[in-house]
Each structure stands twice: as C-alpha cells, then as structure tokens.
mmCIF file of the N, C-alpha and C atoms, coordinates in Angstrom:
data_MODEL
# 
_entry.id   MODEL 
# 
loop_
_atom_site.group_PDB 
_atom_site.id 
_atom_site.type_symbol 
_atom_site.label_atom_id 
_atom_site.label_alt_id 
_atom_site.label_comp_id 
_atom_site.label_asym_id 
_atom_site.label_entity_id 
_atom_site.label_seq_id 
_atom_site.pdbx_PDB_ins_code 
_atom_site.Cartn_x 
_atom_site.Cartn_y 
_atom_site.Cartn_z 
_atom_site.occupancy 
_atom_site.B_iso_or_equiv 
_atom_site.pdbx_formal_charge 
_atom_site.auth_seq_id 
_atom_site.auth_comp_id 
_atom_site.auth_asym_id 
_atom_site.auth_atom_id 
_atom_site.pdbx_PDB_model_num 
ATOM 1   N N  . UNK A 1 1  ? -92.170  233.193 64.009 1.00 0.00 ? 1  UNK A N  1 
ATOM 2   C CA . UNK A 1 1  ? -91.397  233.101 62.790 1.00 0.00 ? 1  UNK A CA 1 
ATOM 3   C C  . UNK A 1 1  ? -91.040  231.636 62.554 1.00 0.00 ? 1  UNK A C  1 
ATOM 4   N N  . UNK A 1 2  ? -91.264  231.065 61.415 1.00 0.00 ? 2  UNK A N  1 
ATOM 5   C CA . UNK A 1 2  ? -90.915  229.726 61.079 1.00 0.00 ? 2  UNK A CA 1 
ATOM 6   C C  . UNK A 1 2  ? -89.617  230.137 60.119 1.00 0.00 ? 2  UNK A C  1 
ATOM 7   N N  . UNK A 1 3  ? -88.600  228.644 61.006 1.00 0.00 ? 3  UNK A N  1 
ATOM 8   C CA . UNK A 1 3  ? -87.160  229.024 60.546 1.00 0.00 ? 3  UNK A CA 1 
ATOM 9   C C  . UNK A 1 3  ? -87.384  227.750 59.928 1.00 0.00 ? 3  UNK A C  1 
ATOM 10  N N  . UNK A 1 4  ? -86.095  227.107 58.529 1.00 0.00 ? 4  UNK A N  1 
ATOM 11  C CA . UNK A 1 4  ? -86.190  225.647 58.553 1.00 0.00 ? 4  UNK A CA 1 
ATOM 12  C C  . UNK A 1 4  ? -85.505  224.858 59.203 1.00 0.00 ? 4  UNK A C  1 
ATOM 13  N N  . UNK A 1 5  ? -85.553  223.790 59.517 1.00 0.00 ? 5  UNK A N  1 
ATOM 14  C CA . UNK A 1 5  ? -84.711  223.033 60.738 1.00 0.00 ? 5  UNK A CA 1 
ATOM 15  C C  . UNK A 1 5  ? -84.026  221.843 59.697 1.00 0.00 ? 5  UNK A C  1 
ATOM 16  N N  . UNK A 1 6  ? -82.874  221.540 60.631 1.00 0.00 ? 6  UNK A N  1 
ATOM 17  C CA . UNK A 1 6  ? -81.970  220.629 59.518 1.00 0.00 ? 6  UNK A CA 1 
ATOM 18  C C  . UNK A 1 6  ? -82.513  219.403 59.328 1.00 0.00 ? 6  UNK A C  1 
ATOM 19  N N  . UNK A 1 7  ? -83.692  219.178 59.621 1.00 0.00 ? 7  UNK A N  1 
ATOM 20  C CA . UNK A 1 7  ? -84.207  217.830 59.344 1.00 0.00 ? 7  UNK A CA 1 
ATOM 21  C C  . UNK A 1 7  ? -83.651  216.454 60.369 1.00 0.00 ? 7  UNK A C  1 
ATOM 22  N N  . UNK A 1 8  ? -84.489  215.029 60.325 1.00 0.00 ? 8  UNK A N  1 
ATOM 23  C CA . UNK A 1 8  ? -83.800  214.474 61.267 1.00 0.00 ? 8  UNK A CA 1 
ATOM 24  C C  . UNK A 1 8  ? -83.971  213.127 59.910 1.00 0.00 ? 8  UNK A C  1 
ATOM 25  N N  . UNK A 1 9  ? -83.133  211.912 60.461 1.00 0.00 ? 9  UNK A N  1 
ATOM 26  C CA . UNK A 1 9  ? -83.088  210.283 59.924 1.00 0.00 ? 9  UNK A CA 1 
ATOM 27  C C  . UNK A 1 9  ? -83.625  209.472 60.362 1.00 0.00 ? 9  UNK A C  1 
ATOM 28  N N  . UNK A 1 10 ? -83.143  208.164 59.613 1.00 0.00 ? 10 UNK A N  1 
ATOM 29  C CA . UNK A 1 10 ? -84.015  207.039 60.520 1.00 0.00 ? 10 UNK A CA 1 
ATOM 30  C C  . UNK A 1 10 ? -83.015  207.039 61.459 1.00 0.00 ? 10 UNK A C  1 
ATOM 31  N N  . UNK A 1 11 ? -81.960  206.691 62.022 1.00 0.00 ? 11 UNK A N  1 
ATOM 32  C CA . UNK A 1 11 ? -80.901  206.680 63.369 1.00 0.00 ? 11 UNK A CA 1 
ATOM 33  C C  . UNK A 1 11 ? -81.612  207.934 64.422 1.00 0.00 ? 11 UNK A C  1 
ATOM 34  N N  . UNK A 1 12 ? -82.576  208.918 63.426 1.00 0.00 ? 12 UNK A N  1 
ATOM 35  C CA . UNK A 1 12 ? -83.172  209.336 64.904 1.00 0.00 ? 12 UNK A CA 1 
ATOM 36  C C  . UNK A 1 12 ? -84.195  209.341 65.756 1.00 0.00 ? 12 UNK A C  1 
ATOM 37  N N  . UNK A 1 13 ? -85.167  208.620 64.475 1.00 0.00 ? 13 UNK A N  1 
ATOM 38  C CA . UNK A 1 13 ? -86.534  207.876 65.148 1.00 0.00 ? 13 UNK A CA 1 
ATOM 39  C C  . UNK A 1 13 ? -85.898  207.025 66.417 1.00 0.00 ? 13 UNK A C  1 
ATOM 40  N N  . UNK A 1 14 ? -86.776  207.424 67.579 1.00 0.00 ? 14 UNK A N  1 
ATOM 41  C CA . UNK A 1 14 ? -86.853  206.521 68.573 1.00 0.00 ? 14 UNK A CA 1 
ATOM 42  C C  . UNK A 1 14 ? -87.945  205.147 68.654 1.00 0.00 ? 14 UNK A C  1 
ATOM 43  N N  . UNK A 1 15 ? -86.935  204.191 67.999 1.00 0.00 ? 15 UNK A N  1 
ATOM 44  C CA . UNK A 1 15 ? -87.217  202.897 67.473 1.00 0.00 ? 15 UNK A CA 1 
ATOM 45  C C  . UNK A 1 15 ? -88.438  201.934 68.395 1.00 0.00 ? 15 UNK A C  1 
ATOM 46  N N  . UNK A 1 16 ? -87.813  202.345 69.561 1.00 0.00 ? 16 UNK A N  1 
ATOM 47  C CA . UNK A 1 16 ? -88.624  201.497 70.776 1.00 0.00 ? 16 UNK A CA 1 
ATOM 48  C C  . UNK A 1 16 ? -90.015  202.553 71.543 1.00 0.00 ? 16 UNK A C  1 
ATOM 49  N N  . UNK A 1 17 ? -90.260  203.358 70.866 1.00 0.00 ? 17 UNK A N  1 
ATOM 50  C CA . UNK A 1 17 ? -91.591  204.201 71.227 1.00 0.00 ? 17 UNK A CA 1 
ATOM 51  C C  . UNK A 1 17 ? -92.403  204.257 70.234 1.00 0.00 ? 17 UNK A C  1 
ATOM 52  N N  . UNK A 1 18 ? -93.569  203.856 71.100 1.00 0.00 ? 18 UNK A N  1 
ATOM 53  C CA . UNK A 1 18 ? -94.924  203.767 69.409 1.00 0.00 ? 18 UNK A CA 1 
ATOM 54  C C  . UNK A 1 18 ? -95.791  204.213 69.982 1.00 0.00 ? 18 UNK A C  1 
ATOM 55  N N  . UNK A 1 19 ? -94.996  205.626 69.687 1.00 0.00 ? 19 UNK A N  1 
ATOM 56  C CA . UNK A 1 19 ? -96.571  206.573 69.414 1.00 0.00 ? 19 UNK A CA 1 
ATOM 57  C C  . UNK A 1 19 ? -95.737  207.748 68.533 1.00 0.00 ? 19 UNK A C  1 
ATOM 58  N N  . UNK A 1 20 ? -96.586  208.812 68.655 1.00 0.00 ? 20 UNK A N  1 
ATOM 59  C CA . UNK A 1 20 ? -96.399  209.754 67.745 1.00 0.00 ? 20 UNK A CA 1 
ATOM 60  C C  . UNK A 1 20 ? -94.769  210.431 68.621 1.00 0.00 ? 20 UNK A C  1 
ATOM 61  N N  . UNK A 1 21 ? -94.025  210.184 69.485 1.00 0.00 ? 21 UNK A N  1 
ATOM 62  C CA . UNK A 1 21 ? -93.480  210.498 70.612 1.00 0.00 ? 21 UNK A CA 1 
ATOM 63  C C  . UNK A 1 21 ? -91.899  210.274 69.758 1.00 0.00 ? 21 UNK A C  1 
ATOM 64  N N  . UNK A 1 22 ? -92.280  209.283 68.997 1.00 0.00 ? 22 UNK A N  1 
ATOM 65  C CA . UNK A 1 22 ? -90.665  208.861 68.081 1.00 0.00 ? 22 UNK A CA 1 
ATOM 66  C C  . UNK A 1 22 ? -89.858  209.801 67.296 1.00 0.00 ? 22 UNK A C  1 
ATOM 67  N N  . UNK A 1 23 ? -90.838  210.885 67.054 1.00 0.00 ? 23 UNK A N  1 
ATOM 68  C CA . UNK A 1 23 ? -90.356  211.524 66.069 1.00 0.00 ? 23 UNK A CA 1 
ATOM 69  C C  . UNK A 1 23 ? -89.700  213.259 66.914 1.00 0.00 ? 23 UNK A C  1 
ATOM 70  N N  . UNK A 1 24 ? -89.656  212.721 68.214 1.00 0.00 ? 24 UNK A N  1 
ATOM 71  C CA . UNK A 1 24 ? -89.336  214.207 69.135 1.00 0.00 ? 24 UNK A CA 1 
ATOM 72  C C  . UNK A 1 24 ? -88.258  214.779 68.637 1.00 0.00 ? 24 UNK A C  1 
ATOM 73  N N  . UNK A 1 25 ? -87.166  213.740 68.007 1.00 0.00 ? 25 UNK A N  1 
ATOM 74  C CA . UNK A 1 25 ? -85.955  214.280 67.610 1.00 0.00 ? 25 UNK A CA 1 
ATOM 75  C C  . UNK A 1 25 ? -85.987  215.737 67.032 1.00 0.00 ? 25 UNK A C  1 
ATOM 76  N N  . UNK A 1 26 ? -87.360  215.499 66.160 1.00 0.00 ? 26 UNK A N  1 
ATOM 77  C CA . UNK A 1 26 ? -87.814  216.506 65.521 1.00 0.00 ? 26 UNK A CA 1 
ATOM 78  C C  . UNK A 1 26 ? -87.928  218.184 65.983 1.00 0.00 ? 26 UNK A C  1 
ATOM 79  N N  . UNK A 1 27 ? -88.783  218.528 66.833 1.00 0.00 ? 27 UNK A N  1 
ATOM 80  C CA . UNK A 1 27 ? -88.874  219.102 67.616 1.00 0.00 ? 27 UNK A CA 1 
ATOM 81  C C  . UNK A 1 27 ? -87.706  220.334 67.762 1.00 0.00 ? 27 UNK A C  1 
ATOM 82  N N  . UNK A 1 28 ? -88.035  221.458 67.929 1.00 0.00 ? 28 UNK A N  1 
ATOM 83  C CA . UNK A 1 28 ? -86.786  222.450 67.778 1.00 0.00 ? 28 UNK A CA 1 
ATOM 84  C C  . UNK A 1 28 ? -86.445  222.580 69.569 1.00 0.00 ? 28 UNK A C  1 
ATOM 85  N N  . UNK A 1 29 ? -87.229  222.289 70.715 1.00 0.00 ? 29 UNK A N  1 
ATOM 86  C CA . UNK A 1 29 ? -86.748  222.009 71.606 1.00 0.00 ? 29 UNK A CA 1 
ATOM 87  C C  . UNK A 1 29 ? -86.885  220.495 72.227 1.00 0.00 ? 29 UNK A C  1 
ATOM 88  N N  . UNK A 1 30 ? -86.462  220.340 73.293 1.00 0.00 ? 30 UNK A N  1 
ATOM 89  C CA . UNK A 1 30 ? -86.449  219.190 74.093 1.00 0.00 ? 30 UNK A CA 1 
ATOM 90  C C  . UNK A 1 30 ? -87.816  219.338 74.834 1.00 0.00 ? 30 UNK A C  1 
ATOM 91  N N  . UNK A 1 31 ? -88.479  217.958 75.216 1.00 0.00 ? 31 UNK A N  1 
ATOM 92  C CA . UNK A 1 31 ? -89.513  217.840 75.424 1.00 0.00 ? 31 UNK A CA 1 
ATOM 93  C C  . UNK A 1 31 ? -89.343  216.494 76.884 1.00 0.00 ? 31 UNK A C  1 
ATOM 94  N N  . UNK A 1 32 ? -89.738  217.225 78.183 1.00 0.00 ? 32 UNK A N  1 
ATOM 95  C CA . UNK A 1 32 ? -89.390  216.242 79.748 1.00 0.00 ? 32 UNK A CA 1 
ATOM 96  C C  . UNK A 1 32 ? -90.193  215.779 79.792 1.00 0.00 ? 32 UNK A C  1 
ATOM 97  N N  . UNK A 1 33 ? -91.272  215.620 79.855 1.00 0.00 ? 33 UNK A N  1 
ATOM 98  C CA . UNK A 1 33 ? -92.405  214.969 79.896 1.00 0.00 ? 33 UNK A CA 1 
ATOM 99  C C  . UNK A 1 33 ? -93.424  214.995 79.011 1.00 0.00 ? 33 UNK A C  1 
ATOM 100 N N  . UNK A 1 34 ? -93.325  214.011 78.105 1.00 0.00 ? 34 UNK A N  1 
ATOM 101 C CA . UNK A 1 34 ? -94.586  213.854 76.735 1.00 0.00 ? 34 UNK A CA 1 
ATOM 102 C C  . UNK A 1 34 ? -95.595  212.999 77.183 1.00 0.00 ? 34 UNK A C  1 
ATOM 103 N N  . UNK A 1 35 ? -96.913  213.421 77.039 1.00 0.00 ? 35 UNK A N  1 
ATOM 104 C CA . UNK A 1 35 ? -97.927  212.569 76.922 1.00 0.00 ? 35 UNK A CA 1 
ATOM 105 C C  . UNK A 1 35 ? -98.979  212.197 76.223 1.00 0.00 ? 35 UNK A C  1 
ATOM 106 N N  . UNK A 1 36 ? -99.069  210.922 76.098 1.00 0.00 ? 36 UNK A N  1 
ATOM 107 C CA . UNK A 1 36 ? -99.299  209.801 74.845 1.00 0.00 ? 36 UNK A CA 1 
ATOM 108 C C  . UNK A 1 36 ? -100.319 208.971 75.139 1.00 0.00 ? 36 UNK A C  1 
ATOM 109 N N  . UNK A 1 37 ? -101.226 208.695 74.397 1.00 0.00 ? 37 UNK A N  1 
ATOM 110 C CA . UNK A 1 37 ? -102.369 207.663 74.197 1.00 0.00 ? 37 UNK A CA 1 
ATOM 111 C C  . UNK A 1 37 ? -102.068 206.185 74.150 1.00 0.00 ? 37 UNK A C  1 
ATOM 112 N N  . UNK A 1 38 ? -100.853 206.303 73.825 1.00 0.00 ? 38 UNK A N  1 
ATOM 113 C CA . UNK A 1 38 ? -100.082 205.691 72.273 1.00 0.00 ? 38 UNK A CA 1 
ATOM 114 C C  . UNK A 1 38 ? -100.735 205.605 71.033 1.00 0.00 ? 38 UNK A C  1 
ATOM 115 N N  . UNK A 1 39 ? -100.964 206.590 70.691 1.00 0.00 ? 39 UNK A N  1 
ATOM 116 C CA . UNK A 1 39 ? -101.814 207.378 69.359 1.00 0.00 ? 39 UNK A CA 1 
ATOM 117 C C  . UNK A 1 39 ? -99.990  207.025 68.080 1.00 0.00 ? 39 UNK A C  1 
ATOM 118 N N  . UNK A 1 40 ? -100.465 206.798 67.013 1.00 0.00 ? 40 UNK A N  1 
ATOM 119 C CA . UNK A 1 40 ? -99.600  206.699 66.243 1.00 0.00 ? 40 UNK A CA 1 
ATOM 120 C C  . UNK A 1 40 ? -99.850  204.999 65.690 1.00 0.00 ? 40 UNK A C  1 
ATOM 121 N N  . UNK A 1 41 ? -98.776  204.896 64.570 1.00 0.00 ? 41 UNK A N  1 
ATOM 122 C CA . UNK A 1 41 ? -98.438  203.484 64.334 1.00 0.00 ? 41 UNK A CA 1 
ATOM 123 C C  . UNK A 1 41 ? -99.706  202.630 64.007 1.00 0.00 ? 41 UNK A C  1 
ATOM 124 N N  . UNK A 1 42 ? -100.887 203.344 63.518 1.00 0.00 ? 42 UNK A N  1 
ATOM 125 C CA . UNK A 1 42 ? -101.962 202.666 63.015 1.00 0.00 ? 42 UNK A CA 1 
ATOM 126 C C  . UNK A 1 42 ? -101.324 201.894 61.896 1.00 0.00 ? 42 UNK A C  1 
ATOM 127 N N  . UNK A 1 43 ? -102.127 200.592 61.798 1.00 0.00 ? 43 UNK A N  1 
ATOM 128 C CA . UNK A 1 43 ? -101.496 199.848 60.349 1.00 0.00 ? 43 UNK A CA 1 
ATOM 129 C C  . UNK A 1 43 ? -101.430 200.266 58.616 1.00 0.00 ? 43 UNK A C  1 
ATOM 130 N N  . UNK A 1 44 ? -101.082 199.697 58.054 1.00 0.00 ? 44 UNK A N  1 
ATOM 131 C CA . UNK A 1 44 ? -101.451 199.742 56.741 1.00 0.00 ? 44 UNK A CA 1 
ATOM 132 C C  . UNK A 1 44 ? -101.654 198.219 56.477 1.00 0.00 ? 44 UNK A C  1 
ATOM 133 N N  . UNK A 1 45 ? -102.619 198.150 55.469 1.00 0.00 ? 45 UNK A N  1 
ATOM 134 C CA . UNK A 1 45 ? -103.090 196.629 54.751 1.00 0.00 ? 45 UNK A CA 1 
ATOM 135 C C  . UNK A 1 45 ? -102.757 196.673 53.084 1.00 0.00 ? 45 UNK A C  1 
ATOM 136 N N  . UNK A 1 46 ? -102.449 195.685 52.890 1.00 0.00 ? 46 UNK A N  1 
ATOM 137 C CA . UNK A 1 46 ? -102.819 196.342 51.535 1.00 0.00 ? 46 UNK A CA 1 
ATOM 138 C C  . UNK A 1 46 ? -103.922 195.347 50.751 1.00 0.00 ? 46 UNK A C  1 
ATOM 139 N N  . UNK A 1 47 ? -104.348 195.770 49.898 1.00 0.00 ? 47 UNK A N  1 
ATOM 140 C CA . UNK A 1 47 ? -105.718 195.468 49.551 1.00 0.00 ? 47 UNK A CA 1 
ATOM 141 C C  . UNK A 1 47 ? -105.983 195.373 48.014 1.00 0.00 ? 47 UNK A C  1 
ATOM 142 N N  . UNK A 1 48 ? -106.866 194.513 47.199 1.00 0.00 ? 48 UNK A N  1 
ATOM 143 C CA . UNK A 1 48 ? -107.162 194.717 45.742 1.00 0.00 ? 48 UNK A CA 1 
ATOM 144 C C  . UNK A 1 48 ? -108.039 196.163 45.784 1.00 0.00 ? 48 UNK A C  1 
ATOM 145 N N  . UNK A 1 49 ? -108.089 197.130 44.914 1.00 0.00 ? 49 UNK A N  1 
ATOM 146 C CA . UNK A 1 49 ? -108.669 197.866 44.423 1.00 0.00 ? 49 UNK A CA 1 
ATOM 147 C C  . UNK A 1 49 ? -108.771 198.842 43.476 1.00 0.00 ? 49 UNK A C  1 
ATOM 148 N N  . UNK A 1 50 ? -110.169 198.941 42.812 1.00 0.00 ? 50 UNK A N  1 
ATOM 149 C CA . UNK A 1 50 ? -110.144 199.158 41.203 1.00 0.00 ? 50 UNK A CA 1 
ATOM 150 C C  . UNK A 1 50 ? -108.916 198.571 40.083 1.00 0.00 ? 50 UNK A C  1 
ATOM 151 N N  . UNK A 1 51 ? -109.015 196.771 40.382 1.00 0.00 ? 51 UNK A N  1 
ATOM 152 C CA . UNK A 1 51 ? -108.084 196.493 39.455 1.00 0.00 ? 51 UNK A CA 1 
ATOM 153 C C  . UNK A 1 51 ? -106.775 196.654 39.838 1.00 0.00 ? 51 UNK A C  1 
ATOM 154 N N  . UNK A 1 52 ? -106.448 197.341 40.828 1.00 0.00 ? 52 UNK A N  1 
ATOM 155 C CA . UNK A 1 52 ? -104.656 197.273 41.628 1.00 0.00 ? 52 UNK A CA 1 
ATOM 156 C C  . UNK A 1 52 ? -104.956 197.124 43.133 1.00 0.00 ? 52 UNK A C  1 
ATOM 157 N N  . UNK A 1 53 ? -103.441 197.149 43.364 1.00 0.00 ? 53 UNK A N  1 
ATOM 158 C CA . UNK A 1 53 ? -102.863 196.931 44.918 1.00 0.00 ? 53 UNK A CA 1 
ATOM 159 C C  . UNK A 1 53 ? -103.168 198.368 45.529 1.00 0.00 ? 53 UNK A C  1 
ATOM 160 N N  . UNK A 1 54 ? -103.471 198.899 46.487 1.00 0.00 ? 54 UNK A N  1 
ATOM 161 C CA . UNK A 1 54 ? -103.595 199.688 47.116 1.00 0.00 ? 54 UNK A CA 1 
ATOM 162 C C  . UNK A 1 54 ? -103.431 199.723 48.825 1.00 0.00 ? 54 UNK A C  1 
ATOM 163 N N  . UNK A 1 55 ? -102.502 200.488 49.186 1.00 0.00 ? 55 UNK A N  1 
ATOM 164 C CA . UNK A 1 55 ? -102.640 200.493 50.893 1.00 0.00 ? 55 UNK A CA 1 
ATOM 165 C C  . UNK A 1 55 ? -103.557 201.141 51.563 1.00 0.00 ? 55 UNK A C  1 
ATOM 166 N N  . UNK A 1 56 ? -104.056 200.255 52.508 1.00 0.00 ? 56 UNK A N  1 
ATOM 167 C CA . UNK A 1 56 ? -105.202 201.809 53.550 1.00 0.00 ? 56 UNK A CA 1 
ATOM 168 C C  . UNK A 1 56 ? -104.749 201.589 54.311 1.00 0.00 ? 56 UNK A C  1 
ATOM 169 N N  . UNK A 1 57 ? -104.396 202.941 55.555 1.00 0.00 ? 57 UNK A N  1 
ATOM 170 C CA . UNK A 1 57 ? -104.028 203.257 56.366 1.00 0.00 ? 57 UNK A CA 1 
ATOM 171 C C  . UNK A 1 57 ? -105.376 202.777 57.553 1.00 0.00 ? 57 UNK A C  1 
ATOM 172 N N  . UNK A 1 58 ? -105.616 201.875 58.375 1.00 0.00 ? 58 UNK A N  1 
ATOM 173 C CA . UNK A 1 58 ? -106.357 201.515 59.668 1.00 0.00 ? 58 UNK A CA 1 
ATOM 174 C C  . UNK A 1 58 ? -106.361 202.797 60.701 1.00 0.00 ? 58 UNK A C  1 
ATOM 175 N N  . UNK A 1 59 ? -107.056 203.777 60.262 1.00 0.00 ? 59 UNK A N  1 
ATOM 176 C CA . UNK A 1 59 ? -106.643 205.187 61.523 1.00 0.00 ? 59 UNK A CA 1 
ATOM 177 C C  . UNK A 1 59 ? -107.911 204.645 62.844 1.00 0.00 ? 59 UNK A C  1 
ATOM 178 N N  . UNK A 1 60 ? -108.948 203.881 62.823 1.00 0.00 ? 60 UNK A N  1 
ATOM 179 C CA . UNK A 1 60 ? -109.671 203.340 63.445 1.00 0.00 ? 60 UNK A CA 1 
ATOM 180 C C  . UNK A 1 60 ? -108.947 202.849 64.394 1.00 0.00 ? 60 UNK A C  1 
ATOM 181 N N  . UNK A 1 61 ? -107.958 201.664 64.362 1.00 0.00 ? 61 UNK A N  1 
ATOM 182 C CA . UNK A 1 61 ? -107.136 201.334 65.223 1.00 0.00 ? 61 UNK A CA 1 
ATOM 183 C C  . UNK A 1 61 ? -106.369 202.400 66.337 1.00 0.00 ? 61 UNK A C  1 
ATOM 184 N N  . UNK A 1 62 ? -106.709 203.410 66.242 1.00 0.00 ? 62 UNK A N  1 
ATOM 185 C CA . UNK A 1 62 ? -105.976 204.342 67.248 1.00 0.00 ? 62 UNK A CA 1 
ATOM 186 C C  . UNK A 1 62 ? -106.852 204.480 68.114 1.00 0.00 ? 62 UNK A C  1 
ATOM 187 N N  . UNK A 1 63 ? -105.753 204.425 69.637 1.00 0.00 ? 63 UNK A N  1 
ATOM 188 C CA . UNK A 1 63 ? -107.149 204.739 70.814 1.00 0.00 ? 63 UNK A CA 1 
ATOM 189 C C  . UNK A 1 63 ? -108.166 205.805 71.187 1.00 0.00 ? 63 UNK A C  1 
ATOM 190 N N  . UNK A 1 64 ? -107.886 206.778 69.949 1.00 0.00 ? 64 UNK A N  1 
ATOM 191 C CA . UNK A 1 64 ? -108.903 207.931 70.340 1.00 0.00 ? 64 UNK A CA 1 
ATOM 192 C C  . UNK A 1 64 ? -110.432 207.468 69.123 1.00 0.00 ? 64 UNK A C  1 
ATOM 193 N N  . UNK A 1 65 ? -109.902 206.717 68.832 1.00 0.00 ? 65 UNK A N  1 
ATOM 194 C CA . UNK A 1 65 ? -110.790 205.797 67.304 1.00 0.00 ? 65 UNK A CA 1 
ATOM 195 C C  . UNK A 1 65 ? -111.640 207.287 66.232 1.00 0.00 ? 65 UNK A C  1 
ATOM 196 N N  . UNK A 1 66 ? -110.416 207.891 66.146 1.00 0.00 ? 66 UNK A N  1 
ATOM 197 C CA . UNK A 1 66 ? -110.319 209.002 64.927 1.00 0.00 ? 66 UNK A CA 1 
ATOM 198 C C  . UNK A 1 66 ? -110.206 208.136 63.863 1.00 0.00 ? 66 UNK A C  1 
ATOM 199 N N  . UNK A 1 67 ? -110.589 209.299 62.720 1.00 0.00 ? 67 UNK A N  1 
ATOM 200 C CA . UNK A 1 67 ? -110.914 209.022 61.392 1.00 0.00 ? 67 UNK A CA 1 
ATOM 201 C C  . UNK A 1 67 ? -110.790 210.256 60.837 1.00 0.00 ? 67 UNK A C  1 
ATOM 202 N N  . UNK A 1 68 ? -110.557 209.724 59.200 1.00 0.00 ? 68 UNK A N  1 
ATOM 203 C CA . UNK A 1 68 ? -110.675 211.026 58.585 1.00 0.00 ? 68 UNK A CA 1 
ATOM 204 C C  . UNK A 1 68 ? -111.865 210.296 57.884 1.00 0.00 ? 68 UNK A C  1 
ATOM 205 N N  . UNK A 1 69 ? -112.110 211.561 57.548 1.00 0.00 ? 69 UNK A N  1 
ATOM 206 C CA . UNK A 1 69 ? -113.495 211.978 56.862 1.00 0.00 ? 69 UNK A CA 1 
ATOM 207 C C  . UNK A 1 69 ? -113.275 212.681 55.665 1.00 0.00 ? 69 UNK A C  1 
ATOM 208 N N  . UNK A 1 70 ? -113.980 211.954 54.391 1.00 0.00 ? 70 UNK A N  1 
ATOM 209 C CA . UNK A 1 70 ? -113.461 212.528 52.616 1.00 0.00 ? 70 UNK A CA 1 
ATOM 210 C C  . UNK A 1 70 ? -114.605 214.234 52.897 1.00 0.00 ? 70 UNK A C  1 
ATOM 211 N N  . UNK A 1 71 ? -114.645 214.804 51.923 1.00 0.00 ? 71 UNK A N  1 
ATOM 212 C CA . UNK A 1 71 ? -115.474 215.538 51.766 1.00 0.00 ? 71 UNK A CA 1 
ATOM 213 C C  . UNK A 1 71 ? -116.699 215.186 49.886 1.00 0.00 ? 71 UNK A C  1 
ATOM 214 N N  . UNK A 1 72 ? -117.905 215.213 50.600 1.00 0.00 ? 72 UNK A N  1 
ATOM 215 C CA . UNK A 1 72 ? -118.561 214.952 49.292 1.00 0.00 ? 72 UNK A CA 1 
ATOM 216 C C  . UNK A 1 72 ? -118.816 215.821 48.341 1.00 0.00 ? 72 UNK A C  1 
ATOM 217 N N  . UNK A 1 73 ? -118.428 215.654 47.234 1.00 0.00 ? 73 UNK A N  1 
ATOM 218 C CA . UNK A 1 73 ? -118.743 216.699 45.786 1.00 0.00 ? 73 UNK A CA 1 
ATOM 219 C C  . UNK A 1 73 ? -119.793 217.236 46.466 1.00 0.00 ? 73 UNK A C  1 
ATOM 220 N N  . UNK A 1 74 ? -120.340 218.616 45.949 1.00 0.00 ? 74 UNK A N  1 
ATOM 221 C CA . UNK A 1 74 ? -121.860 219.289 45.420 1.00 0.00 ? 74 UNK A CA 1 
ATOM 222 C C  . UNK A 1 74 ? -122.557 218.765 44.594 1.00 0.00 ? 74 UNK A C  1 
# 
C-alpha cells in the first residue's frame, strides 16, 4: 500500500554525501548500511541550443557510465 509521506527540505538533504544516499531522509524507514558507487550528482552544463540556453544533464559522468536513451519515432 502506498501511503503519502510528509515530504522532506533542503535542511534535510545530507549536504556532505554525493551520491544518491543524500536524499535517505526520504525514505519511510532508516537505512544502517547504504551502498553507493557514488552514483548521483552528475553535472549540468548549460549550452546554446536551437537559438536558446539549454541545460544537459552529463549522466555519462556516473561511475556505472549509464545513459538514457530517447526512443525513435516509427
């Protein structure tokens, strides 16, 4: 059963962890031992395109060197 949870802030990101691990606050229980790549915290650039500013997200930069992948029209 999915309940909703009261949500968390920035005061509860754990500021000094970079990975996906910051956001445990989250989490409806407590978590003793997490383990991490340090997957997370890929960059953003931002960039000219089609005539504007646009950000891309660097998901390459992560140590599992994932990507997303668009899907092509028919």
């Amino acid at each position: 059963m999915i309940t909703p949870l009261p949500g968390i802030g920035r005061g509860d990101l754990h500021s000094g962890t970079r990975s996906l691990w910051r956001y445990a606050a989250s989490f409806p229980v407590p978590v003793a031992n997490s383990v991490t790549m340090g997957e997370g915290c890929t960059p953003l650039v931002e960039h000219t395109w089609r005539g504007g500013r646009a950000h891309f997200k660097l998901e390459w930069f992560g140590p599992t060197g994932s990507f997303k992948a668009a899907a092509r029209p028919s």
